[in-house]
C-alpha positions in Angstrom: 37.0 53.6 -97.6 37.0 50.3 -96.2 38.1 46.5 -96.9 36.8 43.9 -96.9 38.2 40.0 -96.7 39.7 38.8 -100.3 39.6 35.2 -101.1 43.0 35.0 -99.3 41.1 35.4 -96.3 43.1 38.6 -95.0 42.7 41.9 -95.9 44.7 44.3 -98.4 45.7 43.5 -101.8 48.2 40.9 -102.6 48.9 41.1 -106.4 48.2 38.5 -108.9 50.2 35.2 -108.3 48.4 32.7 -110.4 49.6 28.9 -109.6 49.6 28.2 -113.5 48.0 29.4 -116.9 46.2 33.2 -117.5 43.9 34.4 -114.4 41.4 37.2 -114.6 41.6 39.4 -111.5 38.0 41.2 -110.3 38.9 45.5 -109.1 35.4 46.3 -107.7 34.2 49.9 -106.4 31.0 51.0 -105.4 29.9 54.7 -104.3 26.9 54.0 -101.5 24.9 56.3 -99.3 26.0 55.7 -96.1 28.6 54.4 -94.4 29.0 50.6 -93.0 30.1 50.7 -89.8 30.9 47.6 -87.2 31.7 45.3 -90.3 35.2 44.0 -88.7 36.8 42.6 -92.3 33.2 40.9 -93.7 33.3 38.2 -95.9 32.1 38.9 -99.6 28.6 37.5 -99.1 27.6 39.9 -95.7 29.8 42.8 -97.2 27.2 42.4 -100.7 24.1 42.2 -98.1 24.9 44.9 -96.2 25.5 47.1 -99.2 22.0 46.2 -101.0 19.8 49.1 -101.1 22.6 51.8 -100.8 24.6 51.5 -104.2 24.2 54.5 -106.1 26.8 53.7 -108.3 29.4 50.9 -109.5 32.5 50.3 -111.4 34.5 47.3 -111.9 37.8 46.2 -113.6 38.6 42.9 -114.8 42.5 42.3 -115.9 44.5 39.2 -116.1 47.6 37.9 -115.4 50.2 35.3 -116.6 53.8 34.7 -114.8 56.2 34.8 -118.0 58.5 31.6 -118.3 62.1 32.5 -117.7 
C-alpha cells in the first residue's frame, strides 16, 4: 500500500483533532489493478486521476469526532 498527502499536507494519519464542534472524518480504500508507481506523496486530485480506470473495487468509512469538555 501506499499514501498519499492528507489535507495536513504530510503523510500518515494524524487522528481527529477538530478546532471546535462534531467533525466527520473520511477512511477511504480502493483495491486497483496495478500498481502506481513514481507518485512521490500525490495530492488527492492527481492520486484520484491516476487511479481512474483501475478501481475494481471501493470501500469507505465515515466517523466523527467531538473533543469532550473537561
Amino acid at each position: 500500500s501506499v499514501e498519499g498527502t492528507t489535507s495536513w499536507r504530510r503523510t500518515g494519519y494524524g487522528g481527529p483533532c477538530p478546532p471546535i464542534g462534531r467533525h466527520r472524518y473520511f477512511h477511504k480504500i480502493y483495491a486497483l489493478d496495478t500498481i502506481l508507481d513514481n507518485l512521490h506523496n500525490p495530492p488527492k486530485q492527481r492520486l484520484e486521476q491516476e487511479m481512474k480506470g483501475h478501481i475494481l473495487a471501493h470501500a469507505e468509512v465515515v466517523g466523527t469526532y467531538q473533543k469532550s469538555h473537561h
